[in-house]
C-alpha positions, -999 to +999 in steps of 0.1 A: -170+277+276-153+244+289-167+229+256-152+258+234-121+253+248-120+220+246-125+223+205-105+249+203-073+245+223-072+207+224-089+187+197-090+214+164-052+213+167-050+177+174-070+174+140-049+199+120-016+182+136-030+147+125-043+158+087-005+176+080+011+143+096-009+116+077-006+144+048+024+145+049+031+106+047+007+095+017+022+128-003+060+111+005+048+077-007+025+085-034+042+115-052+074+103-051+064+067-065+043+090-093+074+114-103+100+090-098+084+058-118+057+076-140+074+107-149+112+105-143+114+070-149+084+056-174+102+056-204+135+042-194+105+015-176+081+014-208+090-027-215+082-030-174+051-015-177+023-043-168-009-032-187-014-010-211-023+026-195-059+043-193-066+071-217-055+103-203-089+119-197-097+083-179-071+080-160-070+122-149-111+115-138-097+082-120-068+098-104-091+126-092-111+098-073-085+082-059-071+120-041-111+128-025-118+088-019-079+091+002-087+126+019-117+110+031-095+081+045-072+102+059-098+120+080-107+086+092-071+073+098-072+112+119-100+103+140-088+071+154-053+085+155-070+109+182-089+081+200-057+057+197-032+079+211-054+090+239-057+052+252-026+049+250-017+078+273-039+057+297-015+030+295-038+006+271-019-002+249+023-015+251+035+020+232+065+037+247+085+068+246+119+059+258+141+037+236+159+023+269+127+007+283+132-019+258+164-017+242+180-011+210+179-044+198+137-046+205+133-014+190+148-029+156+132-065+162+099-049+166+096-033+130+100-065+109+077-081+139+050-053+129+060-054+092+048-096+095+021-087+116+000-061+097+007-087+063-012-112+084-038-092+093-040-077+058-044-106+042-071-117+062-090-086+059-086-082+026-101-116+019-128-113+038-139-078+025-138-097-006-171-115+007-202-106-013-220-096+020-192-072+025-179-063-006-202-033-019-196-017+014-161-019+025-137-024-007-158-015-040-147+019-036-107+004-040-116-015-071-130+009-091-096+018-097-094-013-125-055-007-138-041+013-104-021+046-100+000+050-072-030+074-061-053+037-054-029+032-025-057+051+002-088+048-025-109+038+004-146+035+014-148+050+051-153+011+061-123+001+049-104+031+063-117+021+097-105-018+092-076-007+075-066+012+104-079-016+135-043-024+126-030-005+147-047-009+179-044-045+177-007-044+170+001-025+200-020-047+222+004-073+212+037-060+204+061-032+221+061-004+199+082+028+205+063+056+185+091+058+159+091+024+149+051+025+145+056+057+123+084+043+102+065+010+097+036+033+085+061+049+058+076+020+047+034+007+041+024+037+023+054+034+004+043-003-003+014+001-011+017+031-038+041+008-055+019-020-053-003-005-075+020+019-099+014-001-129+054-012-132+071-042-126+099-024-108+112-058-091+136-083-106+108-112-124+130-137-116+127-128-077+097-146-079+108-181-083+135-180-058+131-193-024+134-165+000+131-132-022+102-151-041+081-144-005+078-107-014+053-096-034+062-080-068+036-050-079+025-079-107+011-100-078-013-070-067-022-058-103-032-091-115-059-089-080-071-058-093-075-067-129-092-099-116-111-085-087-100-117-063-068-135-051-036-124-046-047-109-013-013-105+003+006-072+007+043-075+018+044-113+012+031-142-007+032-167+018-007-165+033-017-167-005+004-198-010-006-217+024-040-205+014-046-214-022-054-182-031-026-169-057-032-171-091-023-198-107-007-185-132+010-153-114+048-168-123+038-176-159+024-138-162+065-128-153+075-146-180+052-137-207+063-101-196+101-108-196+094-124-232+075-097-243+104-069-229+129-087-249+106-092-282+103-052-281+140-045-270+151-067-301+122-049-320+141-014-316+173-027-319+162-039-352+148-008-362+177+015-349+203-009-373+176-007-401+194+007-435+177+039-444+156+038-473 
């Protein structure tokens, strides 16, 4: 009976309560990214768009993928939400409920702190799932989305659901985190990452060669990884690639090409729309 209840009255609605939360944040990220820059906004962005778009019954069978490949990684990211959050109600990890413990000033500091964190550890991950020995097991199942939707953001094999999600545990060994903070810093990388890989440029091109905002990664940077299948391992920031040799060489050259090519069409229309009728 103990065993029933336990299923029933403690972990089946810890479950439920984690699949609507994490539900709840890849549908914000994802489907707003979707309606807002593929529906809403993809013609007004058709001279941003970086490669040319899968057919439609292609792209419907990939997109279909992507949604069963990210409930699966959901349920993962559920499961250690559960084993997470119980350690840290034994006071294993430095996660807090009161705002005052630290301060208001921590509790802002700590977001960009996590934010440069988890784009360490990212980076690192990422390249080494890019090893052959680990390859086929832990990030294959990401790059079979070749040209990206915003639905590739949680494309993952279970593997790479669990090392994508070690991220958290490890940050909150290190850093103070109050529970909002950890939550928002989870929106703001869902959001991220579905914009990473919606296919758009949506960033200024010439951000890239500037010294400060040229740190961020534009959604270029990330789409030329998955067209290649290597490099460019960085999320939020270019930085590790750069110290690391591992952006493409030719990642700034690719902004122009698509800044000429923007203008070559623009001046293309204008000439047609001036064009005497015959």
């Amino acid at each position: 009976m103990e065993v029933t209840s336990f299923f029933t009255e403690y972990l089946g609605p810890r479950i439920l309560s984690g699949l609507q939360t994490e539900s709840i944040r890849y549908a914000l990220g994802t489907l707003t990214t979707f309606f807002v820059i593929w529906l809403l906004l993809g013609r007004l962005l058709e001279n941003r768009r970086i490669r040319k778009p899968l057919p439609r019954q292609r792209q419907i069978k990939q997109v279909q993928m992507e949604l069963k490949n990210s409930f699966f990684a959901m349920a993962v990211f559920v499961g250690m939400d559960i084993l997470v959050f119980e350690a840290a109600n034994l006071g294993l990890f430095k996660k807090y409920d009161d705002i005052s413990e630290y301060g208001l000033v921590w509790f802002w500091l700590s977001m960009p702190l996590l934010i440069i964190f988890h784009d360490t550890y990212f980076y690192w991950t990422h390249r080494a799932m890019h090893h052959p020995k680990l390859y086929k097991l832990f990030h294959m199942t990401h790059h079979r989305s070749h040209n990206p939707t915003p639905f590739t953001a949680y494309s993952f094999a279970p593997l790479e659901a669990i090392v994508s999600y070690l991220y958290v545990p490890l940050a909150l060994m290190v850093i103070p985190t109050h529970g909002i903070a950890l939550y928002t810093v989870l929106t703001i990388m869902i959001f991220k990452n579905a914009i990473g890989h919606c296919g758009y440029e949506v960033f200024p091109r010439h951000w890239a060669k500037l010294p400060v905002l040229g740190w961020l990664t534009t959604v270029t940077h990330h789409d030329m990884h998955h067209e290649r299948g290597n490099g460019n391992f960085g999320l939020y920031f270019t930085l590790w690639d750069r110290w690391m040799g591992t952006e493409h060489a030719n990642y700034l050259q690719r902004l122009e090409d698509q800044e000429d090519r923007a203008r070559e069409r623009k001046h293309a229309h204008q000439e047609a729309a001036f064009a005497p009728a015959e």
